[in-house]
N, CA, C and O atoms as a GROMACS GRO file, in nm:
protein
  524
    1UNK      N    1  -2.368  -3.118   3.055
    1UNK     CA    2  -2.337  -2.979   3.088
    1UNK      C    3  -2.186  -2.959   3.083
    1UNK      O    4  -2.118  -3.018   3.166
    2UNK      N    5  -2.123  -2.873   2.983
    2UNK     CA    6  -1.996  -2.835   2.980
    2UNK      C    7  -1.914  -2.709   3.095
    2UNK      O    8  -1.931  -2.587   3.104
    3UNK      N    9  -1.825  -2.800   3.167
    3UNK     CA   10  -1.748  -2.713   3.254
    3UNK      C   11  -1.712  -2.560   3.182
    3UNK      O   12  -1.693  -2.579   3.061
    4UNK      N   13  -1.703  -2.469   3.205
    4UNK     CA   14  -1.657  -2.327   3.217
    4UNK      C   15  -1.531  -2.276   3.333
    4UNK      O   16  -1.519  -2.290   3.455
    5UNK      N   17  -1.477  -2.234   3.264
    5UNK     CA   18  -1.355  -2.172   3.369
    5UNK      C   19  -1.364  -2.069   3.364
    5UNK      O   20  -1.398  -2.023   3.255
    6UNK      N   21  -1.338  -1.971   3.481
    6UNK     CA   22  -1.261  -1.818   3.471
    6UNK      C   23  -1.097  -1.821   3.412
    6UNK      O   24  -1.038  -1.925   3.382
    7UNK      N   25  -1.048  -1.710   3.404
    7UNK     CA   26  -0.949  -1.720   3.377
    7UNK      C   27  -0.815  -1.733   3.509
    7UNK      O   28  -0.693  -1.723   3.515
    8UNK      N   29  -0.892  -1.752   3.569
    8UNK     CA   30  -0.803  -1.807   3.720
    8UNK      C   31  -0.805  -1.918   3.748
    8UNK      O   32  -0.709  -1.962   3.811
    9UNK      N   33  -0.915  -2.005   3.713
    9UNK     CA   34  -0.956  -2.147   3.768
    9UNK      C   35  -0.868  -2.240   3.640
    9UNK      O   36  -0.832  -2.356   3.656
   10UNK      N   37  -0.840  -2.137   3.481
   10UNK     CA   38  -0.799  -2.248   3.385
   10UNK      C   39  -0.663  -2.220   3.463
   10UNK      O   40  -0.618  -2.320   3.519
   11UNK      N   41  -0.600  -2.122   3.475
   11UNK     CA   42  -0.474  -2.064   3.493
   11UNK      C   43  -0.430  -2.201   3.630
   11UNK      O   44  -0.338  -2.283   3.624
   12UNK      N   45  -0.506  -2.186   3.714
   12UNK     CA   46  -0.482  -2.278   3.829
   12UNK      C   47  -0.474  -2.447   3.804
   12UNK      O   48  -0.414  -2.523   3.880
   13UNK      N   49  -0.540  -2.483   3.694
   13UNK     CA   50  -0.564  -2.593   3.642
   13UNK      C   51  -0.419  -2.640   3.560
   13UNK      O   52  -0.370  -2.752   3.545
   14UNK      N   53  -0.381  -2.526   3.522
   14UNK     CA   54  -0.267  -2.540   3.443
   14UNK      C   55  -0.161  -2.666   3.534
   14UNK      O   56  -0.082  -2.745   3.483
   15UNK      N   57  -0.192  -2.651   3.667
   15UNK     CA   58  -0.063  -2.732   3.759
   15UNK      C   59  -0.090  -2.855   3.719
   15UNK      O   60   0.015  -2.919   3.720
   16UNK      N   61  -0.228  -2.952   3.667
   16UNK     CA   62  -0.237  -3.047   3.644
   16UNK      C   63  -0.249  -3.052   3.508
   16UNK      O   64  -0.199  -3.149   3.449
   17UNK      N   65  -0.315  -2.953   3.436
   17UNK     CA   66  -0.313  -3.006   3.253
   17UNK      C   67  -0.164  -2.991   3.224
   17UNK      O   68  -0.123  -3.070   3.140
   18UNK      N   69  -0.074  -2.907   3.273
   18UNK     CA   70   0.084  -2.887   3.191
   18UNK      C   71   0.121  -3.019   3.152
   18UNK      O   72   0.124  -3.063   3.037
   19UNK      N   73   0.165  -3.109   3.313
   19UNK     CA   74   0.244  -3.219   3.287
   19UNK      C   75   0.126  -3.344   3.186
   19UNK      O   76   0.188  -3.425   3.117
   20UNK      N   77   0.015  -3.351   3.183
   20UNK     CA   78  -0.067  -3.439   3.087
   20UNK      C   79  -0.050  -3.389   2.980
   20UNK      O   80  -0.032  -3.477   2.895
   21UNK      N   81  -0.046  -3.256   2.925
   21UNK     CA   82  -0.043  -3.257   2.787
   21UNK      C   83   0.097  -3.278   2.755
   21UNK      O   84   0.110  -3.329   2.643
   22UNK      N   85   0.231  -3.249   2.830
   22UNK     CA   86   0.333  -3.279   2.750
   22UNK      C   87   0.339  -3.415   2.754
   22UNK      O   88   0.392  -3.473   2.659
   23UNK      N   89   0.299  -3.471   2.836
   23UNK     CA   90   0.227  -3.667   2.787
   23UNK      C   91   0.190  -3.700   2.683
   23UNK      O   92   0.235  -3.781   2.602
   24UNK      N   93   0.086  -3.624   2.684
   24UNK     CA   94   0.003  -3.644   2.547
   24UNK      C   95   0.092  -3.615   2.426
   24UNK      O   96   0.130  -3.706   2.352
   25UNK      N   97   0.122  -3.489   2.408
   25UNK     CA   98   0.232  -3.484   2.286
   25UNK      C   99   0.351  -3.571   2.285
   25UNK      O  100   0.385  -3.616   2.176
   26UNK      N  101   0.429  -3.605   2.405
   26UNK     CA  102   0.493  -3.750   2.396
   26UNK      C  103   0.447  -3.888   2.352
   26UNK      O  104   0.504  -3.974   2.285
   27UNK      N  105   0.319  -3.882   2.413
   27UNK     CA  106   0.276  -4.020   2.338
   27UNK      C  107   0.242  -4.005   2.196
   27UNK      O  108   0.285  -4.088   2.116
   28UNK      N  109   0.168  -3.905   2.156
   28UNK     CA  110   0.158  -3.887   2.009
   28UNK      C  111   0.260  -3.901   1.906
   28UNK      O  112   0.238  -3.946   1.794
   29UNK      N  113   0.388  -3.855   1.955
   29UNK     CA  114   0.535  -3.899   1.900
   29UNK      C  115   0.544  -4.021   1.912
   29UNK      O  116   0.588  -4.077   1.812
   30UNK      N  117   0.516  -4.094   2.007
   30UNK     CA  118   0.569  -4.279   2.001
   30UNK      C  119   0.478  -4.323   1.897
   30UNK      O  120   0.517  -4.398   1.808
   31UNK      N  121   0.311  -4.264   1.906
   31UNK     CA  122   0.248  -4.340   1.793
   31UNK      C  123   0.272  -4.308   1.670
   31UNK      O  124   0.290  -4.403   1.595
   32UNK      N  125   0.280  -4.188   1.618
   32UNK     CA  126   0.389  -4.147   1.509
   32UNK      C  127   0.439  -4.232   1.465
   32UNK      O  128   0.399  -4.301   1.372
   33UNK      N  129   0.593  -4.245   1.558
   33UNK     CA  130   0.702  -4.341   1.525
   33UNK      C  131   0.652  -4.463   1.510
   33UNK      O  132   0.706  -4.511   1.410
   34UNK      N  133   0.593  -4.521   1.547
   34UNK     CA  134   0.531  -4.657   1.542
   34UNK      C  135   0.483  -4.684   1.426
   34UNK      O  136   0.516  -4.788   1.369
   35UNK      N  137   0.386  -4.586   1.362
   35UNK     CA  138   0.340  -4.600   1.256
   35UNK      C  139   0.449  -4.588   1.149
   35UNK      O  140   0.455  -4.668   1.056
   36UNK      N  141   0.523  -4.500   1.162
   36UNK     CA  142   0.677  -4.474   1.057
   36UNK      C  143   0.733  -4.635   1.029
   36UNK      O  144   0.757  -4.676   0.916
   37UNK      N  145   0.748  -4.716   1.153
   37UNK     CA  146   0.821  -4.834   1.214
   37UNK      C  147   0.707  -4.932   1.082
   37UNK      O  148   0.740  -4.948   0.965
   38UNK      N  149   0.607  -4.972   1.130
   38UNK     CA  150   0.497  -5.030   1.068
   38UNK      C  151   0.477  -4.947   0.906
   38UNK      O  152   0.456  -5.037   0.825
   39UNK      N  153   0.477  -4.851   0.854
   39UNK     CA  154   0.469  -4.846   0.729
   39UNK      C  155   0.636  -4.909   0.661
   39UNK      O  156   0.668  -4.987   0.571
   40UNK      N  157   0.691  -4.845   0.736
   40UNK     CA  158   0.890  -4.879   0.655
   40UNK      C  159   0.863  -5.041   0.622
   40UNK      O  160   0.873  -5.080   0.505
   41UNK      N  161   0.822  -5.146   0.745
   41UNK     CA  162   0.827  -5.259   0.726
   41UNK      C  163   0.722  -5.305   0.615
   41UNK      O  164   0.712  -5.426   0.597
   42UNK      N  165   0.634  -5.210   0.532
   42UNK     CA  166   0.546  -5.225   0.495
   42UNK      C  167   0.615  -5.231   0.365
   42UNK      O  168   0.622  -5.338   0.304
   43UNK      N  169   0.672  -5.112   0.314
   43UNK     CA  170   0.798  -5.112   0.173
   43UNK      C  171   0.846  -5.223   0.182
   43UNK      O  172   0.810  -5.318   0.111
   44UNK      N  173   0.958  -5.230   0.294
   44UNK     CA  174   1.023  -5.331   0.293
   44UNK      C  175   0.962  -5.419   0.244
   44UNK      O  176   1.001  -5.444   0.130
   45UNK      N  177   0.827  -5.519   0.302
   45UNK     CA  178   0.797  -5.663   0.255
   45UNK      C  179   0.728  -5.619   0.137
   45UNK      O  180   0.654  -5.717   0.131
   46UNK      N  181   0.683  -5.526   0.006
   46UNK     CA  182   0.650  -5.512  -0.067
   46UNK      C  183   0.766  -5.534  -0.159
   46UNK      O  184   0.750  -5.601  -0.260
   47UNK      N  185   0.908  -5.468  -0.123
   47UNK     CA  186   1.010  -5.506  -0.231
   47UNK      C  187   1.063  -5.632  -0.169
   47UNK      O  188   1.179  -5.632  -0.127
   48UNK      N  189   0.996  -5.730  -0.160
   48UNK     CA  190   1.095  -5.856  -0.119
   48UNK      C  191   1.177  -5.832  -0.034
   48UNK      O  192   1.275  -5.905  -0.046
   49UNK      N  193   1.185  -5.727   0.090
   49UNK     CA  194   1.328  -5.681   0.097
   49UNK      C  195   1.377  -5.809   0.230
   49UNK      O  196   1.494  -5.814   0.269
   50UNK      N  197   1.289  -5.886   0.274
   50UNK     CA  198   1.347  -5.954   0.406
   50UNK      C  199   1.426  -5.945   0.514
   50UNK      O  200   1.474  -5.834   0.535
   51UNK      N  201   1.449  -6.018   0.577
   51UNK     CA  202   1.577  -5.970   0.667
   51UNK      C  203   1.554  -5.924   0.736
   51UNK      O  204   1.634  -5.833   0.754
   52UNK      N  205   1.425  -5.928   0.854
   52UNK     CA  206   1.375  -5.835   0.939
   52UNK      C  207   1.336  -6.011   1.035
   52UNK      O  208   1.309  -6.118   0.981
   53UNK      N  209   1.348  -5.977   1.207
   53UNK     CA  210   1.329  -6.101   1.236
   53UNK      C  211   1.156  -6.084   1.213
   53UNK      O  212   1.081  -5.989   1.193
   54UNK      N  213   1.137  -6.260   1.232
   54UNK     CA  214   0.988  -6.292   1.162
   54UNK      C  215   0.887  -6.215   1.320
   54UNK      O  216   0.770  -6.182   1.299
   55UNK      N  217   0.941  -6.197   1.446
   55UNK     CA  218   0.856  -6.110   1.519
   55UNK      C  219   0.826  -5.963   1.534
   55UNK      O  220   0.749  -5.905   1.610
   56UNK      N  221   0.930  -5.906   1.414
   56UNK     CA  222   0.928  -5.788   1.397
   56UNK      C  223   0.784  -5.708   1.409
   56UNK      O  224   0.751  -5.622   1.491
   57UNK      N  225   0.702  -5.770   1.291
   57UNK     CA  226   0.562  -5.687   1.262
   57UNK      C  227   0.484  -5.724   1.372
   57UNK      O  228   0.426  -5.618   1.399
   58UNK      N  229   0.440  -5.818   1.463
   58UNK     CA  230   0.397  -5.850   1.629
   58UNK      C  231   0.439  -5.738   1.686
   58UNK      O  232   0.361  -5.654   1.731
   59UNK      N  233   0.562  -5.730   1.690
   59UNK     CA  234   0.635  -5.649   1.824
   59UNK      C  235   0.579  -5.489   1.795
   59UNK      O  236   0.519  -5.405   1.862
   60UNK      N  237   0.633  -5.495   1.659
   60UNK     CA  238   0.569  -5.317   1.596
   60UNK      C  239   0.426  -5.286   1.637
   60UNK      O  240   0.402  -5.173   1.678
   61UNK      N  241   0.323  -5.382   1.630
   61UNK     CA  242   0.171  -5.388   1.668
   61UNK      C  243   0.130  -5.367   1.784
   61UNK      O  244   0.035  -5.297   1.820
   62UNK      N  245   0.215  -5.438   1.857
   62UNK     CA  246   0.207  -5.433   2.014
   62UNK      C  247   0.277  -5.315   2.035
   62UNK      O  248   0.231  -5.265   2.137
   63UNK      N  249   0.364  -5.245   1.991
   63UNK     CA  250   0.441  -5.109   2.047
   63UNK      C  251   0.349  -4.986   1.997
   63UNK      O  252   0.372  -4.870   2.033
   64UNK      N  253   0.210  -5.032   1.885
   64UNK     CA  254   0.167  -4.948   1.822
   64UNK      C  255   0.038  -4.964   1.941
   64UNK      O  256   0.032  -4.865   2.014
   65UNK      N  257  -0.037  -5.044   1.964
   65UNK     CA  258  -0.117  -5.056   2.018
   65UNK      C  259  -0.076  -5.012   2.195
   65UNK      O  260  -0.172  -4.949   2.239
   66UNK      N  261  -0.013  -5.021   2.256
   66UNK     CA  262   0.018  -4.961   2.400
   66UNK      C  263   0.039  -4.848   2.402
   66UNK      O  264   0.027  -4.796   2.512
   67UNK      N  265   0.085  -4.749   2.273
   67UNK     CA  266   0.160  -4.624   2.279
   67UNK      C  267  -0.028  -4.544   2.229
   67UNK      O  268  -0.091  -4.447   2.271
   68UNK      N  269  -0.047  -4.620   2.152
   68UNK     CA  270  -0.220  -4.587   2.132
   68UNK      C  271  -0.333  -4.558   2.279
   68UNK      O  272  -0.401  -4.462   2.313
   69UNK      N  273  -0.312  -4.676   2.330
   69UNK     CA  274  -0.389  -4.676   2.468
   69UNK      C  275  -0.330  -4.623   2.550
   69UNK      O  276  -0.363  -4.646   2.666
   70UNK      N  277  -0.209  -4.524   2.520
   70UNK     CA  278  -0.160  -4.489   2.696
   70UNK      C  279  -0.182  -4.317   2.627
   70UNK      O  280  -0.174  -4.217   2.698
   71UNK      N  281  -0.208  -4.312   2.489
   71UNK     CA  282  -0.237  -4.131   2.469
   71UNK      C  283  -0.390  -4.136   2.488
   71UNK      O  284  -0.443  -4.039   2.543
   72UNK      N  285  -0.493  -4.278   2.434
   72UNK     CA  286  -0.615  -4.206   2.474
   72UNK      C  287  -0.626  -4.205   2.603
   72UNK      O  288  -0.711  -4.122   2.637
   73UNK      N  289  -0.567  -4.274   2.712
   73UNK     CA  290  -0.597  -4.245   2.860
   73UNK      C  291  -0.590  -4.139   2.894
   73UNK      O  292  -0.671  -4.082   2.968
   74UNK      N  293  -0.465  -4.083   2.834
   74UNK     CA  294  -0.455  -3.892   2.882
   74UNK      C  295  -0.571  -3.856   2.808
   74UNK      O  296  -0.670  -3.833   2.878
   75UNK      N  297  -0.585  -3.845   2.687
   75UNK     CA  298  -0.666  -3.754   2.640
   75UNK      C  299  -0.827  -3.754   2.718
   75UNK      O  300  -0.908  -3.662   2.707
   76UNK      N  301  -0.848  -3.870   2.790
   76UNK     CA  302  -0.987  -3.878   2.836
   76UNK      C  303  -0.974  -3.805   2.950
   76UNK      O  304  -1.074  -3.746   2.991
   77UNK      N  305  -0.840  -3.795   3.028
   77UNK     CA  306  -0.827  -3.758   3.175
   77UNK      C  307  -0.881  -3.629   3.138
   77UNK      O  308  -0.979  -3.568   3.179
   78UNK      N  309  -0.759  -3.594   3.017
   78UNK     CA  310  -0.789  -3.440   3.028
   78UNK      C  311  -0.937  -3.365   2.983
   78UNK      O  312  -0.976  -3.249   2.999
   79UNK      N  313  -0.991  -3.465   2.929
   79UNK     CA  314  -1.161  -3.430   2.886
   79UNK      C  315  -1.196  -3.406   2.981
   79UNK      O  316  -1.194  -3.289   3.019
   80UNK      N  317  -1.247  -3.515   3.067
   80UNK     CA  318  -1.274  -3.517   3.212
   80UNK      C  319  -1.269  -3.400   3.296
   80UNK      O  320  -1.362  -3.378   3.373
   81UNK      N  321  -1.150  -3.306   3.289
   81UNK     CA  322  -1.109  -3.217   3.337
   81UNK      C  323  -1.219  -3.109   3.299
   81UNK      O  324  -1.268  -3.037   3.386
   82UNK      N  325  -1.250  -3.101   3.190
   82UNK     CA  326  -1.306  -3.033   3.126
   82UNK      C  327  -1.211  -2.941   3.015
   82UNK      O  328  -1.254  -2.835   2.970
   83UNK      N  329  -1.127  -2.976   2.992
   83UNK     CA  330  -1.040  -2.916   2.871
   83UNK      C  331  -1.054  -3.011   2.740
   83UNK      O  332  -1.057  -3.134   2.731
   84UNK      N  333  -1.062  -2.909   2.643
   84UNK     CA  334  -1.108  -2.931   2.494
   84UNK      C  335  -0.927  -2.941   2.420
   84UNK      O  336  -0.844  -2.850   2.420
   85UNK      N  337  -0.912  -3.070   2.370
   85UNK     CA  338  -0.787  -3.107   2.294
   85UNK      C  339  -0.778  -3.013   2.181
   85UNK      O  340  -0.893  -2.988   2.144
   86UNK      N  341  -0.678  -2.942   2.101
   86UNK     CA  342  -0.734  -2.899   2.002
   86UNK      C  343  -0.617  -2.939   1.904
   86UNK      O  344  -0.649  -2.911   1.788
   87UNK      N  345  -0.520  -2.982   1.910
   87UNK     CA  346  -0.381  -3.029   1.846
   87UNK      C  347  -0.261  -3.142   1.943
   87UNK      O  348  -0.177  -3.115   2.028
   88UNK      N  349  -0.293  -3.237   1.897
   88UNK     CA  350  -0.242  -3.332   1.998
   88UNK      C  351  -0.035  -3.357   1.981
   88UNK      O  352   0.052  -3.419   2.042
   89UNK      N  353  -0.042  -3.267   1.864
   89UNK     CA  354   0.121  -3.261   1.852
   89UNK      C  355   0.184  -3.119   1.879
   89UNK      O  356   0.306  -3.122   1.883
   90UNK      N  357   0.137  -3.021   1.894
   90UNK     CA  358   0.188  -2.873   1.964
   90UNK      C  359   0.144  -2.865   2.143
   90UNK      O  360   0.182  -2.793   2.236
   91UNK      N  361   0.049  -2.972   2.133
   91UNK     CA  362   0.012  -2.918   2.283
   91UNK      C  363  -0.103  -2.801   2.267
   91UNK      O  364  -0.103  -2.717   2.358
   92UNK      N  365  -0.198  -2.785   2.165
   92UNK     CA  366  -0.298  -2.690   2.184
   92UNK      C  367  -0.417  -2.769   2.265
   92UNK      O  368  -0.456  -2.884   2.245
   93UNK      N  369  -0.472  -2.652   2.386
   93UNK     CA  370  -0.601  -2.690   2.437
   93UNK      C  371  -0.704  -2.577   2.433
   93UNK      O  372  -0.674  -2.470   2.378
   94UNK      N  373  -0.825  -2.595   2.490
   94UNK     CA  374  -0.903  -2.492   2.532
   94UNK      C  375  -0.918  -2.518   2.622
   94UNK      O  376  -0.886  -2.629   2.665
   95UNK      N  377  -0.994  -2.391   2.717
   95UNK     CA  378  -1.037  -2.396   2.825
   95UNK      C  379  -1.219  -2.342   2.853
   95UNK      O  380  -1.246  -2.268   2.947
   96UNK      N  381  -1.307  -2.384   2.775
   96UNK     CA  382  -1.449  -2.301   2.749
   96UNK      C  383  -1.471  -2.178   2.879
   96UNK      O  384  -1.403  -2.168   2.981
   97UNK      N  385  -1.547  -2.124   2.852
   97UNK     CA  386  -1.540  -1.990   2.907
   97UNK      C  387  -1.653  -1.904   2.916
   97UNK      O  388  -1.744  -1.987   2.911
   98UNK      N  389  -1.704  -1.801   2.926
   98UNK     CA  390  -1.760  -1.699   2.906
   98UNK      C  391  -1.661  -1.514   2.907
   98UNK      O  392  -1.570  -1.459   2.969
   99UNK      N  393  -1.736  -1.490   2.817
   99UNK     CA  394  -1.661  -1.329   2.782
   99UNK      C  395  -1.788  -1.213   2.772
   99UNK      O  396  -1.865  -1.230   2.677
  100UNK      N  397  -1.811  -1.120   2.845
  100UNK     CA  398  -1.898  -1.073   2.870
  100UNK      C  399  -2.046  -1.122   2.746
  100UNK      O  400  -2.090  -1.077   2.640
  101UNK      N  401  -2.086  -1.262   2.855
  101UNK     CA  402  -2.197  -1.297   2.808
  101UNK      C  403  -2.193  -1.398   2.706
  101UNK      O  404  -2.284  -1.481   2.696
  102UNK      N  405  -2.073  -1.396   2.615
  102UNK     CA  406  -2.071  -1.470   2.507
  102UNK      C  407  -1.985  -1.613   2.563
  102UNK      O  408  -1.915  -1.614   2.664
  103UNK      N  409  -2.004  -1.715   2.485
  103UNK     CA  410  -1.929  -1.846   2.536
  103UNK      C  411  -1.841  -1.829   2.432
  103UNK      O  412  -1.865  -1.794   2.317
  104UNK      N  413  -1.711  -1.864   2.495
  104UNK     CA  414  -1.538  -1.816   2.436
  104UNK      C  415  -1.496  -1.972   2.468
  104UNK      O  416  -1.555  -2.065   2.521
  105UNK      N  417  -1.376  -1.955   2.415
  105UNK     CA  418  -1.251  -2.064   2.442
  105UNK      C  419  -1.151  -1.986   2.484
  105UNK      O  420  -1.113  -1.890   2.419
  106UNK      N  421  -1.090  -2.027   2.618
  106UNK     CA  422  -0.970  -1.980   2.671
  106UNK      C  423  -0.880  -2.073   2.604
  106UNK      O  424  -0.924  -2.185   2.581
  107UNK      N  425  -0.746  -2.041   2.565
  107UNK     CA  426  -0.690  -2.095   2.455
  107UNK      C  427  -0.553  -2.075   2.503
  107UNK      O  428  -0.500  -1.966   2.525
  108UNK      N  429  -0.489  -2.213   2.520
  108UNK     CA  430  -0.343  -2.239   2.571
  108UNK      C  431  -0.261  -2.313   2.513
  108UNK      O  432  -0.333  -2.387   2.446
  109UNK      N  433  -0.174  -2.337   2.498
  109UNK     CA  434  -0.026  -2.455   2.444
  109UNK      C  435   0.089  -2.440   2.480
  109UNK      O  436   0.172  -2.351   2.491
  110UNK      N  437   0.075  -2.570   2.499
  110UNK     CA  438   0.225  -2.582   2.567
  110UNK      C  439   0.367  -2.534   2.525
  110UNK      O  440   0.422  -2.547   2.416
  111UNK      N  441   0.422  -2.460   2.666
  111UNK     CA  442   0.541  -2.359   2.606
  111UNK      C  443   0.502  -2.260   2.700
  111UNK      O  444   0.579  -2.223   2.788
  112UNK      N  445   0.364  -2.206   2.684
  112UNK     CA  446   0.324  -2.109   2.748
  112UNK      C  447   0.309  -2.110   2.908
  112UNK      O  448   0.261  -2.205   2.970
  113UNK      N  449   0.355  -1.990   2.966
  113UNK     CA  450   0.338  -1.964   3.091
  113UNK      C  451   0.185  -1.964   3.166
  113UNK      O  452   0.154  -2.020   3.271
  114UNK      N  453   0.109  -1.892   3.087
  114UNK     CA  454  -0.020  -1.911   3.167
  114UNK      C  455  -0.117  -1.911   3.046
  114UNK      O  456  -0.085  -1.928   2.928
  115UNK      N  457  -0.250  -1.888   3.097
  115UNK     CA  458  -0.309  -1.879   3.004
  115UNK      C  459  -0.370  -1.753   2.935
  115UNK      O  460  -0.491  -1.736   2.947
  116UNK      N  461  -0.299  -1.667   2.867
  116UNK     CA  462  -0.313  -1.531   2.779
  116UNK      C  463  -0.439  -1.512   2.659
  116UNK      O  464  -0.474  -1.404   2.613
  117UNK      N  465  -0.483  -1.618   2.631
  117UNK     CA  466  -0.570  -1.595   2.486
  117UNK      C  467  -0.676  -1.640   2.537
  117UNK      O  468  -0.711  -1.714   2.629
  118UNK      N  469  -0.739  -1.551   2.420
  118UNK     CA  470  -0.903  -1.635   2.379
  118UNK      C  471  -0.947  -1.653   2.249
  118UNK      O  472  -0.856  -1.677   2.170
  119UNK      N  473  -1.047  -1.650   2.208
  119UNK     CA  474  -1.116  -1.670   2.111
  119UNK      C  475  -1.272  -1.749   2.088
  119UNK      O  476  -1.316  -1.844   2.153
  120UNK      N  477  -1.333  -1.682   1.982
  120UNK     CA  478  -1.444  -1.720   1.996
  120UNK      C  479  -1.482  -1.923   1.963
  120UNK      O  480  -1.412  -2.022   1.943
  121UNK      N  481  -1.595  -1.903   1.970
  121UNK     CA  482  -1.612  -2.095   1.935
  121UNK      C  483  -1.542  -2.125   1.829
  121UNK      O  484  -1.444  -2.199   1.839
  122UNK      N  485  -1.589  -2.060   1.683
  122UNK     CA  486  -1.524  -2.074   1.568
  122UNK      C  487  -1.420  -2.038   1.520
  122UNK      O  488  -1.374  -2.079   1.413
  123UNK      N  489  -1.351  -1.925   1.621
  123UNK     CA  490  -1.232  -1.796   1.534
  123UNK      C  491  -1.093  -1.906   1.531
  123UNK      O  492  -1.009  -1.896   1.442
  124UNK      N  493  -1.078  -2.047   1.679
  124UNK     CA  494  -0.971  -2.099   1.598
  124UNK      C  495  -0.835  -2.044   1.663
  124UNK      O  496  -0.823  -1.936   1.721
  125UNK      N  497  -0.759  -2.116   1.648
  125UNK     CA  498  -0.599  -2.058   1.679
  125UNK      C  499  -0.554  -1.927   1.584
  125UNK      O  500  -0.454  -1.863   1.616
  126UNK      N  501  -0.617  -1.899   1.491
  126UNK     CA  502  -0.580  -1.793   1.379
  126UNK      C  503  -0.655  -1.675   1.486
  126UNK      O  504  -0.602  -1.565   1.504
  127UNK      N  505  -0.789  -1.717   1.554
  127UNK     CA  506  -0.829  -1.586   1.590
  127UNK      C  507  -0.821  -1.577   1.723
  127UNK      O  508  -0.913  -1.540   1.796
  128UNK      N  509  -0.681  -1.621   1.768
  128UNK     CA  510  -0.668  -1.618   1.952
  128UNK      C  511  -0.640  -1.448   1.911
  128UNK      O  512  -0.614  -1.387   1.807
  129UNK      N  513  -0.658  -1.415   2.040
  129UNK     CA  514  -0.661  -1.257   2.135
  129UNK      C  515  -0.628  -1.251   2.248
  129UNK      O  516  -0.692  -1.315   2.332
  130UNK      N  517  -0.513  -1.168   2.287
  130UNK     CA  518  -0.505  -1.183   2.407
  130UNK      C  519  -0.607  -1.120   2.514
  130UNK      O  520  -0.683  -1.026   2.488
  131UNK      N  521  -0.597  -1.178   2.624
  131UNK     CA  522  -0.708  -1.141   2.775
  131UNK      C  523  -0.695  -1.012   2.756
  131UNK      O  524  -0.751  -0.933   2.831
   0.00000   0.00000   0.00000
């Protein structure tokens, strides 16, 4: 059974999803970079290029793998919560809903003050509306 919010209860929720999702989009940047880190070294040993110490690609794995497990921890918290991820590098979420009768997505990202939009299941960030 999927949680539902009013638009007071996501709005109120906001005190705990704000600081997790700018987590989440922080960690998504370290795994990013990590992967940037791990492909470069990837050129590199394709052109012979050497010169990198021999624990380099370990260390990159292990910085890839912790920065991995510390964004899905948020992302489960915030499931849990009952908020729907919808862009893990802007900070887009939902908040499921009802709108006279119909099931909506209350629709937030980070930046924003509260929570102003909606949209239907399918309409998407193209078809947010404000409250």
């Amino acid at each position: 059974m999927a949680t539902h919010f009013t638009v007071e209860e996501a709005n109120a929720l906001l005190e705990t999803v704000r600081p997790l999702v700018e987590r989440m989009v922080e960690q998504r940047r370290e795994v990013v970079r990590q992967l940037e880190r791990r492909q470069e070294l990837g050129s590199l040993t394709q052109t012979n290029g050497g010169g990198f110490p021999p624990r380099l690609p370990a260390d990159i794995d292990a910085a890839l793998d912790e920065a991995a497990g510390e964004l899905q921890r948020t992302i489960e918290e915030l499931t849990e919560l009952g908020v729907q991820i919808k862009d893990l590098d802007s900070g887009l979420v939902d908040f499921p809903s009802y709108r006279d009768g119909e099931e909506i997505l209350l629709c937030w990202q980070l930046g924003e003050e509260e929570v102003a939009w909606w949209h239907t299941l399918d309409g998407g960030f193209a078809g947010r509306r404000p409250l």
